[in-house]
C-alpha positions as CSV (number, residue, x, y, z in Angstrom):
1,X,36.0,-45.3,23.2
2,X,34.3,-43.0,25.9
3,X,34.8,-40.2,28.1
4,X,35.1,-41.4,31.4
5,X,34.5,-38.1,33.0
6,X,31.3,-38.1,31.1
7,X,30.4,-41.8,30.0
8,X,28.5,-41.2,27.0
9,X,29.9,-42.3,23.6
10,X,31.9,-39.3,21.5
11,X,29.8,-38.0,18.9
12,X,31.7,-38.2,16.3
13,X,31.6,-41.5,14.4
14,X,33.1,-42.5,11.1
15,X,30.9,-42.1,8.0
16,X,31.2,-42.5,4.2
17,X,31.3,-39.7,1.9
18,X,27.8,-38.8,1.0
19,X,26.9,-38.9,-2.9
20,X,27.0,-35.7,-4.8
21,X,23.0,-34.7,-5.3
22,X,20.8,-32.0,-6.6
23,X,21.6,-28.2,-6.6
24,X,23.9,-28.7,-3.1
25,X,26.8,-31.3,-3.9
26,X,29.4,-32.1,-1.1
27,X,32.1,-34.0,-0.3
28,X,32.1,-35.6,3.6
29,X,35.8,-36.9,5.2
30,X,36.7,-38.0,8.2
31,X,40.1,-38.7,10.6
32,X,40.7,-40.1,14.1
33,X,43.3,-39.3,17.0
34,X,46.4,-41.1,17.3
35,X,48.7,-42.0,20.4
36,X,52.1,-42.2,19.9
37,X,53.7,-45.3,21.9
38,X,57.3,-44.3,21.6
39,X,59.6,-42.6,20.1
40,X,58.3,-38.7,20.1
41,X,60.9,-36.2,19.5
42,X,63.6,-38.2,18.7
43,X,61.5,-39.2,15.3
44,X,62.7,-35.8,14.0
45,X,65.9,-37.0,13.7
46,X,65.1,-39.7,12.0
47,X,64.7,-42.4,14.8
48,X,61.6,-44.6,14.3
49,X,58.5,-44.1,16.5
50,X,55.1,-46.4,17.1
51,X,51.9,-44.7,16.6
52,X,48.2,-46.2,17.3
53,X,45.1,-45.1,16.4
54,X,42.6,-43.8,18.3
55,X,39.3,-44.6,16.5
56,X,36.7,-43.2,19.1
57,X,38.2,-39.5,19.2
58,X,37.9,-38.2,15.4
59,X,37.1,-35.3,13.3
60,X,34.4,-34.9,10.4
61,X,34.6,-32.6,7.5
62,X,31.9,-31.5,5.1
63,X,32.9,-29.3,1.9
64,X,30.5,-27.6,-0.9
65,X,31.6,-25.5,-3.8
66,X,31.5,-21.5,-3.4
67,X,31.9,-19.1,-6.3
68,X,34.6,-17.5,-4.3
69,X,36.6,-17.6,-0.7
70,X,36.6,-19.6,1.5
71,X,34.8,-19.9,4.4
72,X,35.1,-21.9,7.4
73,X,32.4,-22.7,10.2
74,X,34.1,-24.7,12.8
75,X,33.7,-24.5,16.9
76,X,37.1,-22.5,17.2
77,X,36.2,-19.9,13.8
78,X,33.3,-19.0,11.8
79,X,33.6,-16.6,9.0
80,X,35.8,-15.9,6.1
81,X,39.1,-18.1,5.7
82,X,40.7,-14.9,5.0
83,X,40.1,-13.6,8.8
84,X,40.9,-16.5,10.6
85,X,43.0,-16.9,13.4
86,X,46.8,-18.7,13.3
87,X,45.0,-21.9,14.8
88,X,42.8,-22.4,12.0
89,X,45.3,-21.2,9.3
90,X,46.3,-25.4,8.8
91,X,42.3,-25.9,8.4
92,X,42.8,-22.9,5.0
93,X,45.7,-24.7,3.9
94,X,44.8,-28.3,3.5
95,X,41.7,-27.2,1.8
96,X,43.4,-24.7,-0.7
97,X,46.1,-27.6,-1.4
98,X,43.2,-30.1,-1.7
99,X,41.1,-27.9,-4.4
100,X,44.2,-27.6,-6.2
101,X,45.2,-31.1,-6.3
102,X,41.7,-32.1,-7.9
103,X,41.4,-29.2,-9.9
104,X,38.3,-27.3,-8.0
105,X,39.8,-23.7,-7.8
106,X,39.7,-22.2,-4.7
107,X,35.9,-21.2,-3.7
108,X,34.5,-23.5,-0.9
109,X,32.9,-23.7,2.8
110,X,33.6,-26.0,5.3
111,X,32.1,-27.2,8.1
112,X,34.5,-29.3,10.8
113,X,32.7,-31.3,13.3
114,X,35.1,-32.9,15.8
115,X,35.5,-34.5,19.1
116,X,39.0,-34.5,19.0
117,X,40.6,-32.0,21.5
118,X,43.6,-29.6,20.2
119,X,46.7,-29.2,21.2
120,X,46.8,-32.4,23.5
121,X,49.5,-34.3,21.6
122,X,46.6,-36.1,20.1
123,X,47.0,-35.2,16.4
124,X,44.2,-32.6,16.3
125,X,45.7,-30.6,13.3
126,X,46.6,-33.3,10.9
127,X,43.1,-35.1,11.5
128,X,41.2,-31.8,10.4
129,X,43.3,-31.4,7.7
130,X,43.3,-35.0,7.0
131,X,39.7,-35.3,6.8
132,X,39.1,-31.6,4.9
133,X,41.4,-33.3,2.5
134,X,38.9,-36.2,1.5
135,X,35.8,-34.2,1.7
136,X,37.7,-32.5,-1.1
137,X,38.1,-35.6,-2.8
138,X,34.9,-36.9,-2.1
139,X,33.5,-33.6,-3.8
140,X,35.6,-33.8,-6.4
141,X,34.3,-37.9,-6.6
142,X,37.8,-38.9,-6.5
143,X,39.9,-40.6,-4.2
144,X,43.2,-39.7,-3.2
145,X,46.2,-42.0,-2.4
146,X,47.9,-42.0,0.4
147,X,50.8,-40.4,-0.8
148,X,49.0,-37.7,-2.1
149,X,46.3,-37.1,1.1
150,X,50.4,-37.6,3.1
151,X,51.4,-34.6,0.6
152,X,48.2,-32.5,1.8
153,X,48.4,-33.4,5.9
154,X,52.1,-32.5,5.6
155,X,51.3,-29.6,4.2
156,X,48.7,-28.3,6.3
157,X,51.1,-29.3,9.5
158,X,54.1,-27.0,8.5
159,X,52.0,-24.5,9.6
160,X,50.9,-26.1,13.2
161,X,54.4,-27.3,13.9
162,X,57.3,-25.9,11.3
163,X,59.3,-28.8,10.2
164,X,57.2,-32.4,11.4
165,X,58.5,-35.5,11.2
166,X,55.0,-36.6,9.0
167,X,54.0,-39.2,12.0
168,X,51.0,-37.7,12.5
169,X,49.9,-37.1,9.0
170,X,50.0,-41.1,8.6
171,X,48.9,-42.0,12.0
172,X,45.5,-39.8,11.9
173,X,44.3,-42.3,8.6
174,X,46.2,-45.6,9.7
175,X,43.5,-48.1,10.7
176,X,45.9,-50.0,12.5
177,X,49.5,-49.4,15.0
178,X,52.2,-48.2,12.6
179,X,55.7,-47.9,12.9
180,X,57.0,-44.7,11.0
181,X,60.7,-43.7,10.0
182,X,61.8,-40.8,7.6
183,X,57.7,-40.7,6.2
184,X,57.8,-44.5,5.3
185,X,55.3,-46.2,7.5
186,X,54.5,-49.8,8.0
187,X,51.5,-52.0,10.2
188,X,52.6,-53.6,13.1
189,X,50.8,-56.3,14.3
190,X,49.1,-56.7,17.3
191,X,49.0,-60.0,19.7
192,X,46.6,-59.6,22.1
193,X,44.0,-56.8,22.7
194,X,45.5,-53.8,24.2
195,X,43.8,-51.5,25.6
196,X,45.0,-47.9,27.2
197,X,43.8,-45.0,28.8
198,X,44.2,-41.5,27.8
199,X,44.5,-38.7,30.1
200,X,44.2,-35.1,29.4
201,X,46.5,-32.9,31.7
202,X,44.4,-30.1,31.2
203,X,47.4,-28.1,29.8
204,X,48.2,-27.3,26.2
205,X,50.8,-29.0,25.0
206,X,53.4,-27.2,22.1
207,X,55.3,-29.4,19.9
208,X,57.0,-26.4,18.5
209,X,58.8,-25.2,21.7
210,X,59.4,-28.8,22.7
211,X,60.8,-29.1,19.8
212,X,62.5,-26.2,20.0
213,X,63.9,-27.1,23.4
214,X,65.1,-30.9,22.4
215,X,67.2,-29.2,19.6
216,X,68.6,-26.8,22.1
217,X,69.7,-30.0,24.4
218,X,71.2,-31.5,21.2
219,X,73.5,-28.6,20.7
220,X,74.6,-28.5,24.4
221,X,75.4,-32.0,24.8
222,X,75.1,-33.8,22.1
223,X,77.2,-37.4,22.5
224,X,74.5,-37.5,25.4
225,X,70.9,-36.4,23.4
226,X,72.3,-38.5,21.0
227,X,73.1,-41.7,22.8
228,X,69.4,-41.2,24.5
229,X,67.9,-41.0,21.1
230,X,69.8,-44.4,20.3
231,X,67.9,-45.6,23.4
232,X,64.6,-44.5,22.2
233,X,65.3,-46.4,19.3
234,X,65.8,-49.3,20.6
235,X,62.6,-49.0,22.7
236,X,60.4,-48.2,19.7
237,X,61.8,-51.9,18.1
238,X,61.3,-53.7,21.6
239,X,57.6,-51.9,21.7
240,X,56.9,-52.8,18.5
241,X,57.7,-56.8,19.0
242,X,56.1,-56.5,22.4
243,X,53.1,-55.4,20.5
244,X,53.3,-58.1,18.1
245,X,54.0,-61.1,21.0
246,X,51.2,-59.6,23.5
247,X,53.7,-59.3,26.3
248,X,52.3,-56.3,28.2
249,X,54.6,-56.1,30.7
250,X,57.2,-55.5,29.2
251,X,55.3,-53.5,26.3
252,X,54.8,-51.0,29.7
253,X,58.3,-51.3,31.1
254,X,59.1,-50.0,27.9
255,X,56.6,-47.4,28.0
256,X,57.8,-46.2,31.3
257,X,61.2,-46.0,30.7
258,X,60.4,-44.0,27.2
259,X,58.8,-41.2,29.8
260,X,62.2,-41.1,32.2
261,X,63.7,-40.4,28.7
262,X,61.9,-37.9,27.6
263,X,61.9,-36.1,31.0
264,X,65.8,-36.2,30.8
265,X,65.2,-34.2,27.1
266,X,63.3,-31.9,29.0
267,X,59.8,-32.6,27.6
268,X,57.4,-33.5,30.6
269,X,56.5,-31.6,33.8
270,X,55.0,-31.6,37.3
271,X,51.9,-32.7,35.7
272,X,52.6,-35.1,33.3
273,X,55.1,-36.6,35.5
274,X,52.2,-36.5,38.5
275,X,49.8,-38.7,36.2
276,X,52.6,-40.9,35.1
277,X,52.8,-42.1,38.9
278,X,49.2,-41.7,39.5
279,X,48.6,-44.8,36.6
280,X,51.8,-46.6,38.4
281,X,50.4,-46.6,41.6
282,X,47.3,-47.6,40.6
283,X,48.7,-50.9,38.7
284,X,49.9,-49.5,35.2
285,X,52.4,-52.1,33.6
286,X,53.6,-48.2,32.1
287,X,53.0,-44.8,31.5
288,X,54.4,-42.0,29.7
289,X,53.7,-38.7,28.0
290,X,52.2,-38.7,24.4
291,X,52.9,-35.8,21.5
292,X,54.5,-33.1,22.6
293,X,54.5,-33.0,26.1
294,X,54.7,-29.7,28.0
295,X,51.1,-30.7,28.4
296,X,48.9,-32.2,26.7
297,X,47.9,-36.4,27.4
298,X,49.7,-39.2,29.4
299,X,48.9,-43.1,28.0
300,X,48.7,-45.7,30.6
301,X,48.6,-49.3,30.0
302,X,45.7,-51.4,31.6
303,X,45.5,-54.8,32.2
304,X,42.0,-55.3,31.2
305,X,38.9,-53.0,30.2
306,X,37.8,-52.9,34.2
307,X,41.2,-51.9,34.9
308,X,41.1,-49.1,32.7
309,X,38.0,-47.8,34.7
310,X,40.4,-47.8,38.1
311,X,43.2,-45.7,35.9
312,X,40.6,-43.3,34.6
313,X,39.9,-43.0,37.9
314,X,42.9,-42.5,40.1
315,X,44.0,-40.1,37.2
316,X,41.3,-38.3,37.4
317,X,42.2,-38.2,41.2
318,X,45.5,-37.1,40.4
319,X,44.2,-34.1,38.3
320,X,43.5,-35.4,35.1
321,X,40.9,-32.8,33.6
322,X,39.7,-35.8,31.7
323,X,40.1,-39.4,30.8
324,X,39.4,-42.0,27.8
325,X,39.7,-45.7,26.9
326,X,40.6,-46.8,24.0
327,X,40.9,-50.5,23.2
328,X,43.5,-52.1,20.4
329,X,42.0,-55.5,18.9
330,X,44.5,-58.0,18.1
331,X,45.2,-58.2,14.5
């Protein structure tokens, strides 16, 4: 994946946990972004949603053992866990819940390097914590399981977002497009390679108050939030066979009528809807809002990799503070 507004590769890249040596041992772990396909919001309630990965926007975590505290150096803190701010609190608590599961007490540093952007709707909190979680482990010279590095994420992400669905926590370490219902998660296959475009609205998204603002719908009218969630649903099944057969138009009719849904729940804006019809016009099979919304990213479908260069671009147009490509390989 690359930046379009900046065509250089990100610089974060996936690496193995280094070997514990000498006087200095660590523990190294690592995440990537995900995109959600369909299905956001109404995968609280228990609908089922389609995540992908997003291998070229990740985060890197290094750990070493302290006699005492914790502290954190990262590009939004630096200093003693104890001082940081409420957007680095989910950073503290994966790594507390980490040293506890593999029985390291609760002295530590870490260092986060990452290229992913927060609060975009990209999964920025459950990667960190994610890959804090097996540097820990790495550290410790164990691995953990994925229902115990699911137990950590979840965790961590109570504090980012209240009560999540647990999407992100197993889309940030899936290597491939899951489909995810009530924490059980499964691969879905894909037909043909897919490849989308990202773009950042330049607005922070919040999945709390959208959140928030869904439920609120839901107790106002709710044969009607509920009857769209049914719709969603249905999309999330259709996307997910569309997936599977390589039929990307109607994989993007899906997507596009996912977005007119969630604008109905109250969930876009000006913005995101502005992008939406920026990536139409310019030959999008379908576009919607991803995470959140409120901000945050919009994911377009291209047809190809050099029609992903003309989305990035009339997006950018549009207003898009930034754009990336990421590709899907069939599988």
């Amino acid at each position: 994946m690359t930046d379009q507004a900046a065509t250089t590769h990100l610089p974060v890249q996936r690496t193995d946990p280094p070997a514990a040596v000498g006087p200095d041992p660590s523990g190294t772990g690592y995440a990537h972004a995900k995109a959600i396909l369909l299905g956001e919001h109404a995968v609280v309630y228990g609908t089922p949603a389609l995540a992908v990965p997003v291998h070229g926007l990740g985060v890197e975590a290094r750990v070493w053992p302290a006699p005492e505290g914790v502290h954190v150096d990262s590009e939004l803190f630096a200093g003693d866990a104890s001082t940081a701010p409420g957007l680095v609190r989910p950073v503290v608590t994966a790594l507390s819940a980490a040293l506890d599961l593999v029985g390291l007490g609760h002295g530590a540093k870490v260092r986060i390097l990452s290229s992913l952007p927060h609060e975009r709707g990209l999964g920025s909190s459950a990667a960190v914590a994610a890959a804090v979680a097996r540097a820990v482990a790495g550290l410790a010279g164990v691995e953990l399981g994925p229902d115990a590095l699911y137990k950590v994420v979840q965790e961590a992400e109570r504090h980012s977002h209240g009560n999540p669905s647990g999407l992100d926590a197993r889309a940030v370490v899936a290597d491939t497009p899951i489909r995810f219902q009530r924490g059980r998660v499964a691969p879905v296959p894909v037909g043909t390679t897919t490849t989308f475009v990202l773009a950042d609205s330049g607005m922070a998204g919040s999945t709390a108050r959208s959140v928030a603002g869904v439920r609120e719908r839901l107790e106002a009218d709710p044969s009607a939030v509920e009857r769209t969630f049914a719709r969603i649903a249905d999309l999330v099944e259709e996307g997910a066979r569309q997936l599977a057969h390589g039929d990307l138009a109607a994989l993007g009719t899906a997507l596009s009528e996912d977005h007119r849904l969630l604008a109905w729940l109250g969930v876009s804006n000006e913005v995101l809807d502005r992008l939406v019809a920026a990536a139409t016009a310019a030959g999008s099979a379908g576009a919607k809002l991803t995470g959140g919304g409120q901000g945050g990213c919009v994911i377009a479908l291209a047809d190809s990799e050099d029609h992903a260069d003309e989305l990035a671009t009339a997006l950018r147009g549009a207003g898009a503070a930034r754009t990336w490509t990421t590709t899907v390989p069939a599988a």
